[in-house]
N, CA, C and O of each residue as an XYZ file, in Angstrom:
420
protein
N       0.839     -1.188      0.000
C       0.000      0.000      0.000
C       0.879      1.244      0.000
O       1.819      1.376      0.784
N       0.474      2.310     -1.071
C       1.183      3.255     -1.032
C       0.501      4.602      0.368
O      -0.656      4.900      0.666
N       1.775      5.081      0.884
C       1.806      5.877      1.803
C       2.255      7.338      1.519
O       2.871      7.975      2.373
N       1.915      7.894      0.224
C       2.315      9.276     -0.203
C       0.991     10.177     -0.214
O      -0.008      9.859     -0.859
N       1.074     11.182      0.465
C      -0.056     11.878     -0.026
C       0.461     13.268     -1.076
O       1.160     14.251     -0.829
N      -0.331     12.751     -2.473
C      -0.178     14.549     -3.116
C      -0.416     15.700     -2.563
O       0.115     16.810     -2.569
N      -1.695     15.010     -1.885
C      -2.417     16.662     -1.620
C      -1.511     17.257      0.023
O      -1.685     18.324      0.612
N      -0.711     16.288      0.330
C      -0.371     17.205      1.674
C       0.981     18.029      1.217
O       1.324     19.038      1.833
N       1.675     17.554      0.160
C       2.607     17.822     -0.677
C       2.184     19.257     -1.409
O       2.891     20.264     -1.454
N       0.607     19.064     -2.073
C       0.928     20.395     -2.755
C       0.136     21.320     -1.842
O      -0.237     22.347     -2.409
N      -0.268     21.183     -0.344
C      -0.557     21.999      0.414
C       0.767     22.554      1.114
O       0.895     23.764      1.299
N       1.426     21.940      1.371
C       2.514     22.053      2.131
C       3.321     23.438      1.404
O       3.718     24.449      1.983
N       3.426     23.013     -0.414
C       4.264     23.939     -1.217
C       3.098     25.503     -1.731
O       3.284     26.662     -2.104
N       1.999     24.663     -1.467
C       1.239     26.302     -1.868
C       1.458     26.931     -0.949
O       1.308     28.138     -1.139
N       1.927     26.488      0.541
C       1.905     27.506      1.908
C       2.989     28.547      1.643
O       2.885     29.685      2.099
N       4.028     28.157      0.907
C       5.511     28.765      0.433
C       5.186     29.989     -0.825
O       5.879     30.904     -1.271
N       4.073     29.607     -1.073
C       3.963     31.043     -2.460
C       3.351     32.347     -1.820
O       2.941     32.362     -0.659
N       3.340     32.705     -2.094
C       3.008     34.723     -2.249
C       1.826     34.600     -2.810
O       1.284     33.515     -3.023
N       1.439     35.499     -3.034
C       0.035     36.014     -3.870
C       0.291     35.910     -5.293
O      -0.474     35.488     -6.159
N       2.160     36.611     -5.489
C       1.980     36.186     -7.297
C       2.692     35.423     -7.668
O       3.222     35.358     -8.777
N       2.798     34.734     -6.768
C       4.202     33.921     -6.762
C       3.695     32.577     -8.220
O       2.818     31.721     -8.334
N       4.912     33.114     -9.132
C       4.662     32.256    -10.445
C       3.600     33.216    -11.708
O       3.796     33.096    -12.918
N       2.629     34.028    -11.184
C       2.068     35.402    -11.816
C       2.818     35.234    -13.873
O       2.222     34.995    -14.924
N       3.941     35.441    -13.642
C       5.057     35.610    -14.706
C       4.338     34.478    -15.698
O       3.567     34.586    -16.651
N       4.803     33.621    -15.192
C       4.469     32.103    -15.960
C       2.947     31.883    -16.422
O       2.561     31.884    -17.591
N       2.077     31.675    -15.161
C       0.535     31.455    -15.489
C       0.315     32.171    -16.513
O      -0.165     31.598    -17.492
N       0.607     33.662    -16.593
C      -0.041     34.460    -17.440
C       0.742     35.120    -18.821
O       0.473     36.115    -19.494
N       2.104     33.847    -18.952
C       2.802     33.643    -20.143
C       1.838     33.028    -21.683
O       0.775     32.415    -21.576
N       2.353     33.289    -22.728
C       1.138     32.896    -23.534
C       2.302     31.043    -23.891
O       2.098     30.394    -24.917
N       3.187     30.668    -23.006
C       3.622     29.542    -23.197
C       2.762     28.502    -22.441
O       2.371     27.355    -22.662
N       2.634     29.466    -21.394
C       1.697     28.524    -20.263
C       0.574     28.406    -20.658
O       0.160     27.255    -20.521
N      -0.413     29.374    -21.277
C      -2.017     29.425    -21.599
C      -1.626     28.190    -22.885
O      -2.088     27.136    -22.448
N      -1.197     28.017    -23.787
C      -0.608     27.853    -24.902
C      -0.802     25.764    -24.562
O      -1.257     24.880    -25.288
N      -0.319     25.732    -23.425
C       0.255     24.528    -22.435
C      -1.296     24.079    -21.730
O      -1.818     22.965    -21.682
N      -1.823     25.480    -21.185
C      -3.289     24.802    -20.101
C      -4.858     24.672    -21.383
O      -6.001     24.316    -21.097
N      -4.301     25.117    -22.787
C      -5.954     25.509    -23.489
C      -5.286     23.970    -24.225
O      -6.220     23.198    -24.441
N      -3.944     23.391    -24.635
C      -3.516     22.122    -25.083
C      -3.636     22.174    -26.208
O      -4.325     21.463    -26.938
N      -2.494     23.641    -26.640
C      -2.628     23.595    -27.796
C      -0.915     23.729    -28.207
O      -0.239     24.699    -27.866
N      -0.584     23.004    -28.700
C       1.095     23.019    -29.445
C       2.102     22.256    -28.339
O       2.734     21.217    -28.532
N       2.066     23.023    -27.206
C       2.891     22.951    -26.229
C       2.475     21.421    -25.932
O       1.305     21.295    -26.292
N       3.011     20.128    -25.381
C       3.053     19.629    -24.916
C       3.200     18.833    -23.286
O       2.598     17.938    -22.693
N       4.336     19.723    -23.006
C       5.188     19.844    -21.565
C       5.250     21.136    -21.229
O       5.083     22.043    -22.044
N       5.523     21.326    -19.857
C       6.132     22.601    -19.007
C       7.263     21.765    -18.745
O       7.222     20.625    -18.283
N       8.386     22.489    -19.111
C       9.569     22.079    -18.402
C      10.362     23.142    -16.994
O      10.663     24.286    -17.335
N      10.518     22.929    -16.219
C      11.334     23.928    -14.998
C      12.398     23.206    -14.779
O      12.390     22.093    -14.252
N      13.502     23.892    -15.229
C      14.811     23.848    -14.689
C      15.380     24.864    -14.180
O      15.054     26.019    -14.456
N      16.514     24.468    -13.186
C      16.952     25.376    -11.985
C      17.895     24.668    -11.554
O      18.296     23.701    -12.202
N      18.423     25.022    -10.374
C      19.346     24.605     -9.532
C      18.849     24.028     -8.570
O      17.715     24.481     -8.409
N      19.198     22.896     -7.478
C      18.473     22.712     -6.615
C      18.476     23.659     -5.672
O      19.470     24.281     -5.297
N      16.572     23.872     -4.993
C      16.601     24.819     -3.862
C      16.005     25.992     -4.533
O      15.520     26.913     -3.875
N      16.038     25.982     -6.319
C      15.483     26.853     -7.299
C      14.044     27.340     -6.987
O      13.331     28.286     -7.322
N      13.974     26.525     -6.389
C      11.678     26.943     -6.426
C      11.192     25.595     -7.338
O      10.040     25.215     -7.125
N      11.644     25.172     -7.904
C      10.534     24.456     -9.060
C       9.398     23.999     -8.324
O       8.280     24.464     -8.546
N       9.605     23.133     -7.479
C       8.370     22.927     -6.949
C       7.557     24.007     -6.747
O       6.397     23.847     -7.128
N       7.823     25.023     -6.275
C       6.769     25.419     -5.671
C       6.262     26.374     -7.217
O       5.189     26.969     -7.315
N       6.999     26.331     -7.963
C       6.184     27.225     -8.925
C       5.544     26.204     -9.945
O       4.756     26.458    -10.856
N       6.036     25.076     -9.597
C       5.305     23.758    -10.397
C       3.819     23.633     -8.964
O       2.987     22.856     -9.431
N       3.610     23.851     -8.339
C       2.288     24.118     -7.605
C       1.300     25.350     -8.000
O       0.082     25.464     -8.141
N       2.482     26.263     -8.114
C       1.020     27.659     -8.948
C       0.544     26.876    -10.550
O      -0.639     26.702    -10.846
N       1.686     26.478    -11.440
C       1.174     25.743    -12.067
C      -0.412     24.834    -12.257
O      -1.364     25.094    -12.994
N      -0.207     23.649    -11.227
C      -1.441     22.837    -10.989
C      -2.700     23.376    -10.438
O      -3.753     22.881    -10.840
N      -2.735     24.778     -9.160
C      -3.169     25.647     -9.258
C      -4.026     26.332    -10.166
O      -5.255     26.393    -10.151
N      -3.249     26.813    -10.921
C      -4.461     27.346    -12.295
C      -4.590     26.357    -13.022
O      -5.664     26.383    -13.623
N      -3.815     25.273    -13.292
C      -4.901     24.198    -14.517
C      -6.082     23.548    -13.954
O      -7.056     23.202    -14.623
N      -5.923     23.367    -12.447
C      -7.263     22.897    -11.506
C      -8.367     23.777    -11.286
O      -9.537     23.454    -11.083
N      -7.819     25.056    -11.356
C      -9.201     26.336    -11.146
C      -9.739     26.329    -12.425
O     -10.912     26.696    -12.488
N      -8.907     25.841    -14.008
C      -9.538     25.912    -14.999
C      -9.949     24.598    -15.800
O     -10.331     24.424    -16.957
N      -9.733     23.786    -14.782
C     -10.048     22.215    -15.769
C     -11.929     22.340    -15.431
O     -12.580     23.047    -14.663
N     -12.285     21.336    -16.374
C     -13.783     21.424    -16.340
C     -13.824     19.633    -16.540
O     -12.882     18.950    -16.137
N     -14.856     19.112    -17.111
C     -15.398     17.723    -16.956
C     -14.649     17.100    -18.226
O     -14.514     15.881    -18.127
N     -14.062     17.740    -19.554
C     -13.279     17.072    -20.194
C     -12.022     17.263    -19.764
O     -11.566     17.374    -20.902
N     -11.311     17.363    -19.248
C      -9.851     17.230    -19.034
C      -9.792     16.868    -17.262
O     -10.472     17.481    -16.439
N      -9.080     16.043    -17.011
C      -8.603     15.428    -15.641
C      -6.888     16.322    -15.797
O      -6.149     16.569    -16.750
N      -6.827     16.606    -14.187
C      -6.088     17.068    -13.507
C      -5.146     16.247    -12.724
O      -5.666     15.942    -11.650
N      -3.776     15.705    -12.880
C      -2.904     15.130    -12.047
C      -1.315     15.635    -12.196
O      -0.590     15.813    -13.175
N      -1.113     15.792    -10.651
C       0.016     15.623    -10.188
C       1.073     15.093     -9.471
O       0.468     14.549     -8.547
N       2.301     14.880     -9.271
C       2.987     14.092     -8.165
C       3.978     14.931     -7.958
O       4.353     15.658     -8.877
N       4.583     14.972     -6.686
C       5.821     15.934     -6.154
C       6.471     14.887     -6.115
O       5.902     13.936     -5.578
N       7.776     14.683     -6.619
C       8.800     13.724     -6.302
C      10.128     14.335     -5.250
O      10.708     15.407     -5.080
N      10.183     13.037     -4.733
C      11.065     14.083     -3.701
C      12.519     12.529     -3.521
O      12.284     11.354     -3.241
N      13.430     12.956     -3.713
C      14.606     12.294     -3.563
C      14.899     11.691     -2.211
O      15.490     10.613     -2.149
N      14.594     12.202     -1.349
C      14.888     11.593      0.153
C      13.863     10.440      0.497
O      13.889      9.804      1.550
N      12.845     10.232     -0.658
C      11.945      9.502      0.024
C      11.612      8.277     -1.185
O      10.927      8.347     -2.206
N      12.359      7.209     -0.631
C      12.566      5.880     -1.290
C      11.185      5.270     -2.081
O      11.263      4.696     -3.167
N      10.033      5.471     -1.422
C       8.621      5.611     -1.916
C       8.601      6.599     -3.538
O       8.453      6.103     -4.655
N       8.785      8.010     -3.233
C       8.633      8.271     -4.622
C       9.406      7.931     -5.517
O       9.305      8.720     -6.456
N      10.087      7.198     -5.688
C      11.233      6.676     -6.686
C      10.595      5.368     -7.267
O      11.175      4.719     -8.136
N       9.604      5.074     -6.848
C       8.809      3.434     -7.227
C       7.738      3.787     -8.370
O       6.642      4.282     -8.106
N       8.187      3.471     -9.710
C       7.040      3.649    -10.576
C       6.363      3.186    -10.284
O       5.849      4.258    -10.603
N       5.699      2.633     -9.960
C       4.316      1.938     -9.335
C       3.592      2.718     -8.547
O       2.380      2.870     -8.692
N       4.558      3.487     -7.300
C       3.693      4.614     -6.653
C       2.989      5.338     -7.402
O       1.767      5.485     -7.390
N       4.196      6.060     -8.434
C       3.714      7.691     -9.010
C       2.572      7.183    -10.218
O       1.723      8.054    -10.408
N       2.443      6.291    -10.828
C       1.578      5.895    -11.730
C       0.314      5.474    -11.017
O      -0.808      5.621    -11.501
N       0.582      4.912     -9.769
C      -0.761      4.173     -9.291
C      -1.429      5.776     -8.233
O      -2.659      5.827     -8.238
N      -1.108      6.311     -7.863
C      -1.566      7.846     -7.790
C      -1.814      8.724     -8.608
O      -2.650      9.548     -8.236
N      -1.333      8.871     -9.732
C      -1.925      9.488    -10.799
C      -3.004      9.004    -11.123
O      -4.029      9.686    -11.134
N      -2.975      7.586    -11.485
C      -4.492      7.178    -11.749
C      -5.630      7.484    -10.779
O      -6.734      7.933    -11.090
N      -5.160      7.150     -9.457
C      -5.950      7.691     -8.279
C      -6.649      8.852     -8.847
O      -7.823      8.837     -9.218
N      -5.777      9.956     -8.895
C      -6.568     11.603     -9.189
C      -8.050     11.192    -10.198
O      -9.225     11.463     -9.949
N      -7.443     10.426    -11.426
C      -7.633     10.517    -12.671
C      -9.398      9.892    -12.226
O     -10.463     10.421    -12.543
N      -9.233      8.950    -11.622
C     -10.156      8.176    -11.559
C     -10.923      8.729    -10.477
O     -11.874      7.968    -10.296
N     -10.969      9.846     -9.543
C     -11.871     10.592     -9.147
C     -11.878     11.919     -9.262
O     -11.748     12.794     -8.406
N     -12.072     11.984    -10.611
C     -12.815     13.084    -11.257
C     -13.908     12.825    -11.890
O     -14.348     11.676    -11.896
N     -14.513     13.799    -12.508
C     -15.864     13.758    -13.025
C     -15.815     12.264    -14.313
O     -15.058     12.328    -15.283
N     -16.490     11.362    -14.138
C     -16.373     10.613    -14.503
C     -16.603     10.678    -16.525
O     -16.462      9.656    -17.196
């Protein structure tokens, strides 16, 4: 049985943002470009470690969740290196489906 929770993960990292924290990005026409699923495929964030990604990969999920509706499902996973659990494809796939499979059916 897996023992990861997303949602305490991306509560934990939304506590770390600001009000516009990520502002830049959401309201990039790479990102709209990325959340309407058109051309773009991926968001990629690279940095250094300690960079933020996470947490600006949370404003991210953030606005695609305030704007997903009944055709498109919403999933995420925080991977985190110290923790031998997220390194198990089996976790991060069998939680994604989790999300996937309670949403609007």
């Amino acid at each position: 049985m897996c023992t990861i929770s997303t949602g305490a993960n991306h509560e934990k990292n939304m506590r770390l943002c600001h009000p516009v924290t990520g502002l830049w990005l959401t309201e990039s026409d790479e990102f709209q470009q990325w959340l309407n699923g058109n051309e773009t495929t991926k968001l990629w964030f690279c940095s250094i470690p300690g960079g933020r990604k996470t947490v600006l990969a949370s404003t991210a999920f953030e606005e695609a969740i305030a704007k997903s509706d009944s055709k498109n499902a919403i999933a995420y996973f925080y991977c985190d290196y110290n923790d031998i659990a997220n390194q198990q494809t089996i976790n991060v796939l069998g939680l994604l489906a989790q999300q996937i499979s309670q949403q609007d059916e």
